[in-house]
C-alpha positions as CSV (number, residue, x, y, z in Angstrom):
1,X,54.6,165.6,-12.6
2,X,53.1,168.1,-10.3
3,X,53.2,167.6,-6.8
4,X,49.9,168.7,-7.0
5,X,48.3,166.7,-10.0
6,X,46.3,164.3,-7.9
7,X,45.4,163.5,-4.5
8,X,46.9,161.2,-2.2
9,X,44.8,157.6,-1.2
10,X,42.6,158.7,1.7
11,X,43.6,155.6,3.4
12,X,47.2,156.0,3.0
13,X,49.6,156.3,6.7
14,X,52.8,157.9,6.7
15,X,55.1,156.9,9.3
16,X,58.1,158.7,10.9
17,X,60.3,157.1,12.9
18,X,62.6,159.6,15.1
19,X,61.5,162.7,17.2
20,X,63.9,165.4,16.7
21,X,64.3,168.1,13.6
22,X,64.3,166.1,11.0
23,X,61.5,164.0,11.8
24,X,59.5,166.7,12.9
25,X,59.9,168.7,9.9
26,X,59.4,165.8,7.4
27,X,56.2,165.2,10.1
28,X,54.9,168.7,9.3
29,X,55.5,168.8,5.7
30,X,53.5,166.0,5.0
31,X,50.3,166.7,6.9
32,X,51.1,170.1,4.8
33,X,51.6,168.7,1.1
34,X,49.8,165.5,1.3
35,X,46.2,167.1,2.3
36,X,43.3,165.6,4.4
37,X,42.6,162.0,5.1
38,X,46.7,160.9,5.2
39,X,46.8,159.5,8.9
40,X,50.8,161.1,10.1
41,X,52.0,159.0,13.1
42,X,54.9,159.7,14.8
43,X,57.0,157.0,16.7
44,X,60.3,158.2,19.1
45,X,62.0,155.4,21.2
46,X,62.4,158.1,24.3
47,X,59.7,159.3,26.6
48,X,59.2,162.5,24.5
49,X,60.6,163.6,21.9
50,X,62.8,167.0,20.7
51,X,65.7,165.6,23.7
52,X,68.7,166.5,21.8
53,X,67.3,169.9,20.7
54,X,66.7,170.6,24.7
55,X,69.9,170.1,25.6
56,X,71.7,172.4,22.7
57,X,69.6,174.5,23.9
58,X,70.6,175.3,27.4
59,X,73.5,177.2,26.1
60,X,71.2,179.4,23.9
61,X,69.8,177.5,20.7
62,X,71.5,178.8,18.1
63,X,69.3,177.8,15.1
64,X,71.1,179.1,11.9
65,X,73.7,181.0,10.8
66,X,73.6,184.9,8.7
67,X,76.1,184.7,6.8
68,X,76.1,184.3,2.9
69,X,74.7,181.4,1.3
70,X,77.9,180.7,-0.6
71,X,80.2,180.8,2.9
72,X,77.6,178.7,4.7
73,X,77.1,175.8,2.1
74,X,81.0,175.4,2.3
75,X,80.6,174.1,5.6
76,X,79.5,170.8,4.3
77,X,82.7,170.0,2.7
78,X,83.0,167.0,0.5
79,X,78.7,166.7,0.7
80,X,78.5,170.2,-0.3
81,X,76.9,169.0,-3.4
82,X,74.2,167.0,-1.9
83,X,73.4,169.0,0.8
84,X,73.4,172.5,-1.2
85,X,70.4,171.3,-2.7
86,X,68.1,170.7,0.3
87,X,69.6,174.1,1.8
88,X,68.5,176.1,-1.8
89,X,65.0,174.7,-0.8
90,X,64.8,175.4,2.8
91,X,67.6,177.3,4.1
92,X,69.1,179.7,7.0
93,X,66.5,182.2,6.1
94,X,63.6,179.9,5.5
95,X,64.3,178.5,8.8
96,X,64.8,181.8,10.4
97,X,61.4,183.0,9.0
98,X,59.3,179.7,9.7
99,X,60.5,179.8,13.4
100,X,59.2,183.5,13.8
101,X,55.9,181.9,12.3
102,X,55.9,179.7,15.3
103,X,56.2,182.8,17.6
104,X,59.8,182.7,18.6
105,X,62.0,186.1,18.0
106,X,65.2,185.2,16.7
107,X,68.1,187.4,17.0
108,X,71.9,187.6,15.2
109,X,74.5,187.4,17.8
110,X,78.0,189.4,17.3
111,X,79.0,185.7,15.5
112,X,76.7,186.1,13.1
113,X,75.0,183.0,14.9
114,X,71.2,183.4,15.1
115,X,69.2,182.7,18.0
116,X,65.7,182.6,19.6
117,X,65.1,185.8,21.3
118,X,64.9,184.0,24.8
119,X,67.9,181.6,24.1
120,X,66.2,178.2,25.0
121,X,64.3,175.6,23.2
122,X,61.7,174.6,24.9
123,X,59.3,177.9,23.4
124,X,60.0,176.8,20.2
125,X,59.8,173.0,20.6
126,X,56.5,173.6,22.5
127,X,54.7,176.1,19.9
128,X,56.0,173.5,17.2
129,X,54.3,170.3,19.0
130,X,51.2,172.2,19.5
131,X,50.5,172.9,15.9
132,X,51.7,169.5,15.0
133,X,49.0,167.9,17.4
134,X,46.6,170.4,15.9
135,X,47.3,169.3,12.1
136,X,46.8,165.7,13.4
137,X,49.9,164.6,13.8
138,X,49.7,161.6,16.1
139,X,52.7,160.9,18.5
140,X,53.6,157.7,20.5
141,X,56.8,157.7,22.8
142,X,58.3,154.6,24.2
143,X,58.1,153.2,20.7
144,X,61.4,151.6,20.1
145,X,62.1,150.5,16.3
146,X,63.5,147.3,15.7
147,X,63.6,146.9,11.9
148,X,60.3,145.0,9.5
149,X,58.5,141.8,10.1
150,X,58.3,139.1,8.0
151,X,55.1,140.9,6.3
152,X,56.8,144.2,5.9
153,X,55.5,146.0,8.8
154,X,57.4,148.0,11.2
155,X,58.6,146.4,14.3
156,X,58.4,148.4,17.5
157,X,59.4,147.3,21.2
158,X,57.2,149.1,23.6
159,X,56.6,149.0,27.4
160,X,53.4,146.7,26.7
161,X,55.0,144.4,24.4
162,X,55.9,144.4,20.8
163,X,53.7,146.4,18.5
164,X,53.7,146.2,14.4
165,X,53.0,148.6,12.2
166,X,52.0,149.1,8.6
167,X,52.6,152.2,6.4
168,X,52.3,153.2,2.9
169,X,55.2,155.6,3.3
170,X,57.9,155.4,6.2
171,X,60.7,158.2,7.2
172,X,63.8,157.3,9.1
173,X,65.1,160.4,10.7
174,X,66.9,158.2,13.6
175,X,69.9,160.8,14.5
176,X,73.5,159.7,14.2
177,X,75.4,157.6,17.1
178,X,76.3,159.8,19.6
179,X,74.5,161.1,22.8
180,X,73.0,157.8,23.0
181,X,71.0,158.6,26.5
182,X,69.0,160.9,24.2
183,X,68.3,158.4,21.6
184,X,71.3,158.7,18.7
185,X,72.5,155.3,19.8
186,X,73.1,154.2,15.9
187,X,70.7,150.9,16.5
188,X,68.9,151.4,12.9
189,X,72.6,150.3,11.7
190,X,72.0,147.0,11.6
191,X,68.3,146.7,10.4
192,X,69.4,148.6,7.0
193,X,73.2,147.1,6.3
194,X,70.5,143.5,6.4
195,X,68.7,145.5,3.3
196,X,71.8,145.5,2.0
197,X,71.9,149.6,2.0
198,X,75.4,150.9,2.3
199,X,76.4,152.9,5.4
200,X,79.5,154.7,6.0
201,X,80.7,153.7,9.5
202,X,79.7,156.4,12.2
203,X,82.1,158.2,13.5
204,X,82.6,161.3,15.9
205,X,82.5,165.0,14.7
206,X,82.6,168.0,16.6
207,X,84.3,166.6,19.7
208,X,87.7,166.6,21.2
209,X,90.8,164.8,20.1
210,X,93.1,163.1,22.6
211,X,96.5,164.5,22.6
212,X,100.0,163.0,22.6
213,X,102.2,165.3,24.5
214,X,105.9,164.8,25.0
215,X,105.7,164.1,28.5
216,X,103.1,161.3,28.0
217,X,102.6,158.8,25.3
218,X,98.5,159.2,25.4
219,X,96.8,162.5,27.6
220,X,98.7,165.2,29.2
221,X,100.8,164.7,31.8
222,X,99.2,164.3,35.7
223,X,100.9,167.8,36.7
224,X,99.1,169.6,33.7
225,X,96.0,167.8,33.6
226,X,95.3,167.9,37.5
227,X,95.6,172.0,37.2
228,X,94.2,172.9,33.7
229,X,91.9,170.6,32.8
230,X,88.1,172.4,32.0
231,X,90.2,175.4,31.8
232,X,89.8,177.7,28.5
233,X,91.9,178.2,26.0
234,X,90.9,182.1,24.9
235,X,92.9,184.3,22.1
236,X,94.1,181.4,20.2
237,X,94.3,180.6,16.6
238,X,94.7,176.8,15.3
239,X,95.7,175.4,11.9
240,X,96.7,171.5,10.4
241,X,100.4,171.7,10.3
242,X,100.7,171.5,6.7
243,X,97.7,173.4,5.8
244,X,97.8,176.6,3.7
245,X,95.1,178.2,4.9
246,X,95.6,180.6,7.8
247,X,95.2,179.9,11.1
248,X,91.6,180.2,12.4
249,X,90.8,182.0,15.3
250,X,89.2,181.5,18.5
251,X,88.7,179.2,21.5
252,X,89.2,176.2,23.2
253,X,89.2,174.0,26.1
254,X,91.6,171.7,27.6
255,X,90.3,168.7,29.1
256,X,91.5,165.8,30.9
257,X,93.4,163.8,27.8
258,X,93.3,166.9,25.3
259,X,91.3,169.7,23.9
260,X,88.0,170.6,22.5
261,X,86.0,173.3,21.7
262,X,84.8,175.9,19.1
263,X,87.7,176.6,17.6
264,X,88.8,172.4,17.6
265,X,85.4,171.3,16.5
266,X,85.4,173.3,13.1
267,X,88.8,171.9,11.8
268,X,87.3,168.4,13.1
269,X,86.6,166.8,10.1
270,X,90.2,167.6,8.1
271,X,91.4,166.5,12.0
272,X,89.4,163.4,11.6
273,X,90.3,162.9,8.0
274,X,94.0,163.3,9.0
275,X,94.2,160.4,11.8
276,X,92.1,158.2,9.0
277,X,94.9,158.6,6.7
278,X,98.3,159.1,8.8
279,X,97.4,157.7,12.2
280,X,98.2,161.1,14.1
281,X,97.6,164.6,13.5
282,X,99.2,167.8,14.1
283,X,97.6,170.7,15.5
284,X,99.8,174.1,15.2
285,X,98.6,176.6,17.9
286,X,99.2,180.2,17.6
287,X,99.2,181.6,21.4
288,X,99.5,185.2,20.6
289,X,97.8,185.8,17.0
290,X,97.7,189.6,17.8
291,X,101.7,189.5,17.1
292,X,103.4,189.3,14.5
293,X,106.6,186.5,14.4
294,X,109.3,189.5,14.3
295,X,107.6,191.4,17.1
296,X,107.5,188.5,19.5
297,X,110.8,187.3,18.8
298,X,111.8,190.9,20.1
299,X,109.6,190.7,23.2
300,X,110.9,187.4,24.1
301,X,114.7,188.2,23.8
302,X,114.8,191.3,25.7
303,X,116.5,191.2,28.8
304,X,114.3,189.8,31.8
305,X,117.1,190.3,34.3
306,X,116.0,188.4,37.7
307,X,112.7,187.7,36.4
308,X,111.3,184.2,36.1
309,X,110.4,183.1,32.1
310,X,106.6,183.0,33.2
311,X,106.2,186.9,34.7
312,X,108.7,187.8,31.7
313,X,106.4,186.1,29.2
314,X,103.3,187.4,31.1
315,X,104.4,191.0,30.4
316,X,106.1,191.4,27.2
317,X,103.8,188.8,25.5
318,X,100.5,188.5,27.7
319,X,101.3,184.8,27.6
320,X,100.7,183.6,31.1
321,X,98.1,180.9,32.8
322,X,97.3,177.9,30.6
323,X,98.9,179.4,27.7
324,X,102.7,179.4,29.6
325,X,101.6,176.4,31.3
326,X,101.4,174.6,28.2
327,X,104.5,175.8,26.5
328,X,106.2,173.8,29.4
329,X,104.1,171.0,28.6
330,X,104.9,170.9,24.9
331,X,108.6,172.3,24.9
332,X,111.6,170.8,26.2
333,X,114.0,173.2,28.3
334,X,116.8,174.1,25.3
335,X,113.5,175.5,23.5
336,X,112.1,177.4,26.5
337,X,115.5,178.9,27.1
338,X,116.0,179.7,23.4
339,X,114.1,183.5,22.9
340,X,114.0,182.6,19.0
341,X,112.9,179.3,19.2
342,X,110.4,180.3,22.0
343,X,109.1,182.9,19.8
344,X,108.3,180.2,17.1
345,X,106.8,177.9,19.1
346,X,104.8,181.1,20.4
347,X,102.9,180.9,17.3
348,X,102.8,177.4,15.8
349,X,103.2,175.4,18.9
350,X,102.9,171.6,17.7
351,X,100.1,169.7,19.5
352,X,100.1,166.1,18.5
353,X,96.7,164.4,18.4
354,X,96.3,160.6,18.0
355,X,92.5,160.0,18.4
356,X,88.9,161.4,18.3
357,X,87.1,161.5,21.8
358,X,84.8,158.6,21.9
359,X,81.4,159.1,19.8
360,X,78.8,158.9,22.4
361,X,80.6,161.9,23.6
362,X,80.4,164.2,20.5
363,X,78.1,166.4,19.5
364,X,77.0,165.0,16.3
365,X,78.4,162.0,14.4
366,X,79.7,161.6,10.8
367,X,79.2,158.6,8.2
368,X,75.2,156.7,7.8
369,X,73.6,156.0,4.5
370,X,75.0,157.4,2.2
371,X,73.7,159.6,-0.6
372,X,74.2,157.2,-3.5
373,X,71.8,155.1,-1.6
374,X,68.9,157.8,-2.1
375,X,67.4,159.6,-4.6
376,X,67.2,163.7,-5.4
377,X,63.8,163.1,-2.3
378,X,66.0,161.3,0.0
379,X,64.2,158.1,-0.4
380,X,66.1,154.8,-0.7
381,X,66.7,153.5,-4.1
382,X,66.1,149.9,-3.0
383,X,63.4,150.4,-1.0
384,X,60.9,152.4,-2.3
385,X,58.7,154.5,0.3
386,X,61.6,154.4,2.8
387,X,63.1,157.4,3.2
388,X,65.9,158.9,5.2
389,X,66.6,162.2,7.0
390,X,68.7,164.3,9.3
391,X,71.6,163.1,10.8
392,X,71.7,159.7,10.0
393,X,72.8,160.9,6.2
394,X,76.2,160.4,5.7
395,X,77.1,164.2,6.4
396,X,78.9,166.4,8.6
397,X,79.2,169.9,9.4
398,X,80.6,172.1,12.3
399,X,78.3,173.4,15.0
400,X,77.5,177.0,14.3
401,X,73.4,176.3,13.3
402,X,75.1,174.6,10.1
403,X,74.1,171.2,12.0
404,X,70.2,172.1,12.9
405,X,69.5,173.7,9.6
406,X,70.7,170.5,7.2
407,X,68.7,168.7,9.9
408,X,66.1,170.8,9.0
409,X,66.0,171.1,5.2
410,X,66.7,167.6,4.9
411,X,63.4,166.6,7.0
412,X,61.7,168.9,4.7
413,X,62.9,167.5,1.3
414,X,62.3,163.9,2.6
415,X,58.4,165.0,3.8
416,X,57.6,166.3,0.3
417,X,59.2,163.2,-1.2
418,X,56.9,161.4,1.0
419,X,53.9,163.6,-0.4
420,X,54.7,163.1,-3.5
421,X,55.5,159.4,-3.5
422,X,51.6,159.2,-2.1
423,X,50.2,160.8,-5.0
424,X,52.4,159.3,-7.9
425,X,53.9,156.1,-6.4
426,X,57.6,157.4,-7.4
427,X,58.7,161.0,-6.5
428,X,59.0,163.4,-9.3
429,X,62.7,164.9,-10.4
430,X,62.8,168.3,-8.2
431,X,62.6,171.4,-10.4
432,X,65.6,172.8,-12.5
């Protein structure tokens, strides 16, 4: 069947329930595919929506990422397969192309990251809203969703009291369960396990991981942490102990029981998969990745006469600051005075990590309903005319713009579900 073949009920309402890119997108897409006379309301539990897109954005939005489709589907691991799909649709360059359509510049950083021209999201967010509001796109705030009524309708909790809802088509695009001051609190958990839809228990991604170091069973130790935490880790490169692939490089951060960052939230979800199955991970860190193993073990052994280990280290090895000061944190003495062994632990130092930073604090959140739950149109197989989108899929992927643009596409694929759901009462089977 076309998407096309028929129009929609004049009467019909479509209902989203979530106010950040997924929601949004699936919002737009309907008012685009489902034509005149569909009423598109738009309920967010905060006092305005887009929250969570505000805040990545005070440290310059970055959108998407340029490099090649293959590389950048491979960021979704184990869900490569359902989320390559969504991404052949509507992906990094679709995105990049419909936000210069809103009137934002975007721009590829030295990372290959791309950006809005003026690094922020409010431009985009407000341009987007606009032509939302001007398509007819009706938005309430303060609408808090609580699950269905005996009837079927949608349960809100507002400031005035509850409010219920009827739709012909609905769209869940709730976020995960972290940041949950900005409305990812994981609430819609309960309301769909009671529809007996499976959901993969939420769980941090992209965050930090507590460490175990030898001078303390849980957290560094009070003489590292009081003088390096929120300091950062530059010129680093990390691997999984065990792990053949090479170390990765980059930075990261020490903070007051561990380390995050960049570099720590890409290897986060074989990190997270690791604690799930051993209890502890092990994180090898190479200190000096611009040397080579036999040319540090050199540097180290040469003769540092009267010198302390720290301004001898500091100039044959540029390892100084939190770099040396965590070489006494991980090493016993024997090692630090051993140049070989020094040298080795130079460039696979051991860091022990034995849990995931809590999951309000992370940036996104893995597990939610997962894909066997939803048809090729992300709508639930159970429920027909319920659909699900964004984060709340069970899916993960490092930040990088890999996060916004599933986010994206899967809003998008979930909207024309929606349109096409309207016109045939079942979705057709996507092309191909």
């Amino acid at each position: 069947m076309s998407a096309s073949s028929s129009p929609p009920p004049s009467a019909a309402r479509v209902v989203i329930i979530g106010g950040g890119p997924a929601g949004l997108m699936a919002a737009e897409t309907v008012v685009r595919l489902a034509g005149a006379g569909v009423r598109v309301d738009l309920f967010d539990a905060m006092p305005s929506v887009g929250r969570k897109l505000l805040l990545a954005g005070r440290g310059g939005l970055n959108i998407t990422h340029s490099e090649a489709f293959d590389a950048f589907v491979g960021r979704y691991g184990e869900r490569r397969a359902q989320i390559e799909p969504l991404l052949r649709a509507f992906g990094p360059q679709a995105l990049r192309e419909w936000v210069e359509a809103l009137g934002v510049t975007t721009f590829v950083g030295t990372s290959g990251r791309v950006f809005p021209a003026e690094m922020k999201a409010a431009p985009l967010l407000r341009a987007w809203l606009q032509r939302l509001r001007d398509a007819g796109v009706r938005i309430h705030a303060r609408h808090r969703w609580e699950g269905w009524n005996a009837d079927g309708s949608l349960r809100f909790a507002t400031p005035a009291g509850p409010v219920a809802v009827h739709a012909d088509a609905t769209v869940l695009a709730l976020g995960g369960g972290s940041w949950a001051r900005l409305g990812s609190d994981g609430a819609w958990v309960a309301p769909l396990a009671a529809r007996g839809i499976d959901i993969a228990p939420l769980r941090a991604a992209n965050c930090g991981f507590v460490v175990a170091s030898p001078r303390a069973a849980r957290g560094w130790s009070e003489h590292f942490r009081s003088r390096f935490a929120g300091q950062p880790l530059k010129s680093v490169a990390m691997r999984l102990a065990g792990d053949s692939a090479p170390p990765r490089p980059g930075e990261a951060m020490i903070d007051a029981d561990g380390i995050e960052g960049s570099l720590i939230y890409a290897l986060s979800a074989l990190i997270r998969a690791r604690l799930e199955a051993d209890g502890a991970a092990t994180l090898e860190l190479d200190l000096a990745p611009g040397r080579p193993l036999e040319r540090l073990r050199g540097e180290v052994a040469h003769p540092r006469g009267a010198r302390s280990l720290a301004s001898h280290l500091q100039s044959r090895a540029g390892i100084g600051g939190v770099k040396m000061a965590l070489l006494r944190e991980c090493l016993a003495a024997d090692e630090l005075a051993d140049p070989a062994r020094l040298a080795a632990a130079i460039k696979a130092l051991p860091l022990r990590l034995i849990a995931p930073q809590p999951l309000d604090e992370a940036i996104s959140s893995a597990g939610g309903v997962r894909f066997e739950e939803v048809d090729e149109w992300l709508m639930v197989r159970r429920q027909p005319g319920l659909f699900c989108a964004g984060e709340m899929l069970d899916w993960d992927a490092p930040t990088g713009g890999y996060l916004l643009t599933a986010c994206f596409a899967s809003g998008r694929q979930a909207g024309a579900g929606v349109a096409a759901w309207l016109r045939h009462g079942a979705a057709p089977q996507p092309p191909g």
